[in-house]
PADOTOR-377322 format. One record per residue (C-alpha): residue number from 1; y, x, z. Coordinates in steps of 0.25 Angstrom, whole numbers, plus 2048, in hexadecimal, padded with zeros to 3 digits. Last residue first. Layout:
BEGIN
{r NUM {Y X Z}};
...
END
This chain:
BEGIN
{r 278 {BBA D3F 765}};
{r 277 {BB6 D47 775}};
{r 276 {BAC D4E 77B}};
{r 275 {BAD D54 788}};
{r 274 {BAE D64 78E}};
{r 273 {BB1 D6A 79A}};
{r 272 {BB9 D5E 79E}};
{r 271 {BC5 D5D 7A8}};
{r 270 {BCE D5F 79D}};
{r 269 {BC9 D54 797}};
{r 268 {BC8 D54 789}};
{r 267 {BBE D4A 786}};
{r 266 {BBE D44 795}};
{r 265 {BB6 D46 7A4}};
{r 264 {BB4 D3F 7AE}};
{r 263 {BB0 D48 7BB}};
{r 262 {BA3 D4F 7BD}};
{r 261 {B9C D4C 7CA}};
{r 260 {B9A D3D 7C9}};
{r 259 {B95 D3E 7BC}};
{r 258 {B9C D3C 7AF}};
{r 257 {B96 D33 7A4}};
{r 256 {B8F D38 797}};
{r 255 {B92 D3C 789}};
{r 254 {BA0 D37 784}};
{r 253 {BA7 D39 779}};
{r 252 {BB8 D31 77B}};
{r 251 {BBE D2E 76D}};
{r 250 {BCB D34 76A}};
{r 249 {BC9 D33 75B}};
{r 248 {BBE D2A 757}};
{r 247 {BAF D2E 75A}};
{r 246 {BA6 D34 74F}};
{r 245 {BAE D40 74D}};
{r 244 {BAB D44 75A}};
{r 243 {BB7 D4F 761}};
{r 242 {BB2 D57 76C}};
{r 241 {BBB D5B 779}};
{r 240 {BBC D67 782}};
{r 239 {BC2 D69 78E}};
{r 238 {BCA D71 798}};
{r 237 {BD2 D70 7A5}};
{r 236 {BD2 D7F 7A9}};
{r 235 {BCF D85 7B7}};
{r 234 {BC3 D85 7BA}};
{r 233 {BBA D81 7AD}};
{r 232 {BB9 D72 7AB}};
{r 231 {BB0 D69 7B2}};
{r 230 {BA4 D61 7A9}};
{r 229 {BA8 D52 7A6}};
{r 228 {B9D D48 79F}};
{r 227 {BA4 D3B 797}};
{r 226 {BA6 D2E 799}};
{r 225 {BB1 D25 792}};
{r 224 {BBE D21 79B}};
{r 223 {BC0 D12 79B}};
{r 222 {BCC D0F 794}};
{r 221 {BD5 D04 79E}};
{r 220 {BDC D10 7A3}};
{r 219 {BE0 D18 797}};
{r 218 {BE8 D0A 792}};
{r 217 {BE5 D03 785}};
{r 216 {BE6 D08 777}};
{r 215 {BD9 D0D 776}};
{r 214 {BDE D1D 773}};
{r 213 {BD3 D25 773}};
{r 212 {BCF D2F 77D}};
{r 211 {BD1 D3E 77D}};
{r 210 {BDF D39 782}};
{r 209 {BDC D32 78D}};
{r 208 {BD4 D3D 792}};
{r 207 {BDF D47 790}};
{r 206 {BE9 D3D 798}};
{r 205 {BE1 D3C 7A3}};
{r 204 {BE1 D4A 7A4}};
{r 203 {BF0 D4B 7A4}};
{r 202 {BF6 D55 79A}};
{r 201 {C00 D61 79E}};
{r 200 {C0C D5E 796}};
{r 199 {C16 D66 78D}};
{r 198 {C23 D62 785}};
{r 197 {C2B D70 789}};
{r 196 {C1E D7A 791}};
{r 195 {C26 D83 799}};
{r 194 {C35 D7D 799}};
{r 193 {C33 D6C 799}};
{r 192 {C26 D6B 79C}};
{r 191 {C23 D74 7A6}};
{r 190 {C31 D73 7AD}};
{r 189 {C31 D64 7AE}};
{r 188 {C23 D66 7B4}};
{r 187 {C29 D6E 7BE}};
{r 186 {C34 D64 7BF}};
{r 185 {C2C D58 7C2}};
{r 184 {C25 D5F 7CC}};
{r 183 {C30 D63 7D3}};
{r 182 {C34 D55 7D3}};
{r 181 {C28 D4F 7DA}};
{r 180 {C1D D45 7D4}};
{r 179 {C19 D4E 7C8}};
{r 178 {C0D D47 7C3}};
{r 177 {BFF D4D 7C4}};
{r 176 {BF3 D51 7BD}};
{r 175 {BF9 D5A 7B3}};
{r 174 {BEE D61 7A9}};
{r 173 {BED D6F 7A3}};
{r 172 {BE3 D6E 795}};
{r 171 {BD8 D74 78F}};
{r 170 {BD0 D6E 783}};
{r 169 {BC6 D73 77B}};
{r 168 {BC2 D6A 772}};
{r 167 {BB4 D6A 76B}};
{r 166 {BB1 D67 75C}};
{r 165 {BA7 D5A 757}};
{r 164 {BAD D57 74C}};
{r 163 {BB7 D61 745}};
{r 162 {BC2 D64 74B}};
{r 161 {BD2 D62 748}};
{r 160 {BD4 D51 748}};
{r 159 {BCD D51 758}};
{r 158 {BDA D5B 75C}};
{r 157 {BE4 D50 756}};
{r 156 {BDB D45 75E}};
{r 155 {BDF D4F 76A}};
{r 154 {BED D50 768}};
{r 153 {BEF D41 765}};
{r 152 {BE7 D40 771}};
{r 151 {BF2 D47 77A}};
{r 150 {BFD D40 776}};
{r 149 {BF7 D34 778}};
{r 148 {BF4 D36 786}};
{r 147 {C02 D3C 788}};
{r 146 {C0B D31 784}};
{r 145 {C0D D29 791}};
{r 144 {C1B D2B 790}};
{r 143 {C1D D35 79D}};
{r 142 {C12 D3C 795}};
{r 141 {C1D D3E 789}};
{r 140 {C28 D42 791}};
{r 139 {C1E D4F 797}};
{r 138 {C1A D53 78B}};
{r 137 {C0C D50 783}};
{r 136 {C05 D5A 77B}};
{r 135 {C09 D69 781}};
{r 134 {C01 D67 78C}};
{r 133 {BF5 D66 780}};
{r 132 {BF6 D73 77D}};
{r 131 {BEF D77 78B}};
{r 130 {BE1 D7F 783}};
{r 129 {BDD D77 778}};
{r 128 {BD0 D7C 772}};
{r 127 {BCA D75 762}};
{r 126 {BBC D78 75D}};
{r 125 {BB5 D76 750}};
{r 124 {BC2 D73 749}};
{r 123 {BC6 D6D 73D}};
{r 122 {BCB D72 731}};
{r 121 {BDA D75 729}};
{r 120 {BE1 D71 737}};
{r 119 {BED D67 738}};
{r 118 {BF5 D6C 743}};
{r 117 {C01 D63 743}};
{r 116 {C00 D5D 750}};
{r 115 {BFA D6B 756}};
{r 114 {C08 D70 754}};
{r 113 {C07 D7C 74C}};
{r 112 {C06 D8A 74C}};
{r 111 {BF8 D8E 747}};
{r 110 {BF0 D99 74C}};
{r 109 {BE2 DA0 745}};
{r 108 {BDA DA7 74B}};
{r 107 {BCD DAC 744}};
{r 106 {BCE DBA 74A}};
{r 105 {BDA DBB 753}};
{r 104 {BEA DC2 74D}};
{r 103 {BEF DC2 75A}};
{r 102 {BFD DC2 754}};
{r 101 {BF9 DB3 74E}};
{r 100 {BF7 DB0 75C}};
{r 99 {C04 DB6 763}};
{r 98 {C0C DB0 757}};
{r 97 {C07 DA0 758}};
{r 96 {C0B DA1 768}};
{r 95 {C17 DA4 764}};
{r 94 {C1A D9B 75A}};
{r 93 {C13 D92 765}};
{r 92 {C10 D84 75F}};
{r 91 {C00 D87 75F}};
{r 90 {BF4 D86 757}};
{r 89 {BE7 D8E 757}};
{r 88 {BDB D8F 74F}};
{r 87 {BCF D97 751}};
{r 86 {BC4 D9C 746}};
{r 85 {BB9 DA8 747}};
{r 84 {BB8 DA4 756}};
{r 83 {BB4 DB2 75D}};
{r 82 {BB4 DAD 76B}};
{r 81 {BBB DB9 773}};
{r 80 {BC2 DBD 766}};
{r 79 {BC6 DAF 75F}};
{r 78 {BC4 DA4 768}};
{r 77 {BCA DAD 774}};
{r 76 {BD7 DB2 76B}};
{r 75 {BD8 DA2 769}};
{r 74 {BD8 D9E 777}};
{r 73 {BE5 DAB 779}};
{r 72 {BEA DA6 76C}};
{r 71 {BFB DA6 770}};
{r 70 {BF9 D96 774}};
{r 69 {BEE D8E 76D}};
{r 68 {BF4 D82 76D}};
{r 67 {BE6 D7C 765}};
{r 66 {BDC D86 764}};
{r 65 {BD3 D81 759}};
{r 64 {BC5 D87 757}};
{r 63 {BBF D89 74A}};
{r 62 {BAF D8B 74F}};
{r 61 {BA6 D98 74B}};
{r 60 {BA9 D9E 757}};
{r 59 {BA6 D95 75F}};
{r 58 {BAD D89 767}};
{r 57 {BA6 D7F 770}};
{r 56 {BB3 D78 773}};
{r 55 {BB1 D79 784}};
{r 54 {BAA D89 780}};
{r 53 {BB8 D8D 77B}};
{r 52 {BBF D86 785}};
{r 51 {BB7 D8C 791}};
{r 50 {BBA D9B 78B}};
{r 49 {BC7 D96 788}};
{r 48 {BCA D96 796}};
{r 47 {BC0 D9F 79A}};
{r 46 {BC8 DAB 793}};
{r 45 {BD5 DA5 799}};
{r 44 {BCD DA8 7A7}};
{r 43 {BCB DB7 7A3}};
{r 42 {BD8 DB9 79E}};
{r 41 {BDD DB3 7AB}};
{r 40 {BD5 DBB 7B3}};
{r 39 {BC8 DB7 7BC}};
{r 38 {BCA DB9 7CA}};
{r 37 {BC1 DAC 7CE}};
{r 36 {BBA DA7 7C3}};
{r 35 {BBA D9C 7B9}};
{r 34 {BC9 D9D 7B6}};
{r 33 {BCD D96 7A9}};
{r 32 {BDA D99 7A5}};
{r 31 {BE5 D8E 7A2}};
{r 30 {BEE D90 797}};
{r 29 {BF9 D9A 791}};
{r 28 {BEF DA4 78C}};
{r 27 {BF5 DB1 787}};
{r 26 {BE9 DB9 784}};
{r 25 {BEC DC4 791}};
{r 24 {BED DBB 799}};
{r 23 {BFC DB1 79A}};
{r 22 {C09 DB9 7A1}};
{r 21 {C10 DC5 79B}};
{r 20 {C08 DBF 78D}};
{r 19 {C11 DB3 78D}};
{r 18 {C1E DBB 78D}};
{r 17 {C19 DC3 782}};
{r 16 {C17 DB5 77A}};
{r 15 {C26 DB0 77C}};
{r 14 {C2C DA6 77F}};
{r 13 {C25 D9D 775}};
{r 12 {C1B D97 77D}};
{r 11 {C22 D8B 784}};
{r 10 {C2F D89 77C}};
{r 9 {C26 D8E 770}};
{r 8 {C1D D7F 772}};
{r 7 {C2A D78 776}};
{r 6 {C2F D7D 768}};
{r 5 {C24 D77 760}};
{r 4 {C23 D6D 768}};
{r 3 {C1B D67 772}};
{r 2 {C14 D5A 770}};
{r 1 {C1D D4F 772}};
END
């Protein structure tokens, strides 16, 4: 199932001095974006939610969502590099919760939850995920084919908090392989059963599945819809995705075919730099 409350403070609840000996200065825990060579890790984790920030068109007049939004290191970004009047995040982290709350940021505001019960007063101009969704679907649960609609349930849920027409930006770590030898069955025994308890890195092909609807038949026999790719920054798999009234939850927008140089791309394809989506 998705991770627990306890899973979640298993992970992150050690303690948040003993994170700071090791993450950049802001205390991101998730993939830096390196556009040039020599850059810092601040300075990469800057880009990163530099590029998410422009992939869900935010400004400061938009009510942004930060959805697992870690000890606020993304939100401290929306709030003083950005000057956003209005950012929400969510997160199971006690902890986590606590280091935010001690920043005291200008328009913040941080609510512990589990985004399964987060039911906001208002919708959202803008939404940005940055690696929550390993903690979605475990490892028991993708042996039981279970992960593709784990993961649209998560995303129709994201579609019921923002107002038509909104921006998702989506960053994600992905696993494009099975563990074939022992040791690599027991590393990723380690990672899910000590580090991250209940977590997963998503496939992509299970991301695209899930931005599309559910027809009851098989994910081979659905033709893939058309849409145009554009490459991600170096370094991070990222996306952003746009919701359309007009079309029914889980609904595929596209514009026009890919080219031969471009490769296929999806709503929230972490392959993407941006696509529209429901």
């Amino acid at each position: 199932m998705t991770s627990t409350k306890h899973e979640v403070e298993v992970s992150y609840d050690v303690s948040n001095e003993f994170f700071r000996l090791w993450l950049d200065e802001r205390m991101h825990y998730t993939c830096a974006v390196y556009e040039r060579e020599h850059e810092t890790l601040e300075q990469a984790q800057v880009n990163k939610s530099r590029v998410l920030y422009e992939y869900a068109e935010m400004n400061p007049e938009k009510l942004v969502l930060d959805i697992g939004c870690g000890w606020g290191a993304n939100l401290e970004y929306l709030s003083v590099a950005r000057d956003t009047k209005r950012a929400h995040g969510i997160t199971l982290s006690s902890a986590q919760f606590e280091e935010l709350n001690a920043r005291k940021l200008p328009g913040v505001e941080v609510f512990l939850t589990d985004y399964r019960d987060y039911a906001p007063k208002e919708k959202y101009d803008a939404l940005v995920s940055i690696e929550m969704i390993d903690h979605l679907c475990s490892p028991a649960q993708a042996n039981q084919g279970m992960a593709v609609e784990i993961y649209r349930e998560y995303f129709k849920k994201c579609a019921s908090w923002v107002k038509p027409g909104s921006y998702f930006g989506f960053q994600a770590i992905l696993r494009n392989r099975v563990p074939r030898v022992r040791q690599d069955i027991a590393d990723l025994k380690f990672t899910a059963d000590v580090i991250f308890p209940g977590g997963l890195n998503p496939r992509l092909e299970e991301l695209i599945q899930a931005v599309n609807p559910s027809t009851g038949r098989s994910s081979s026999s659905r033709p893939a819809a058309p849409t145009t790719a554009r490459p991600p920054p170096s370094g991070c798999a990222a996306c952003a995705s746009r919701r359309r009234p007009s079309a029914p939850s889980g609904a595929t927008r596209s514009s026009t075919t890919t080219t031969a140089t471009s490769p296929p791309a999806c709503a929230a394809s972490p392959t993407t730099g941006r696509a529209t989506c429901r």
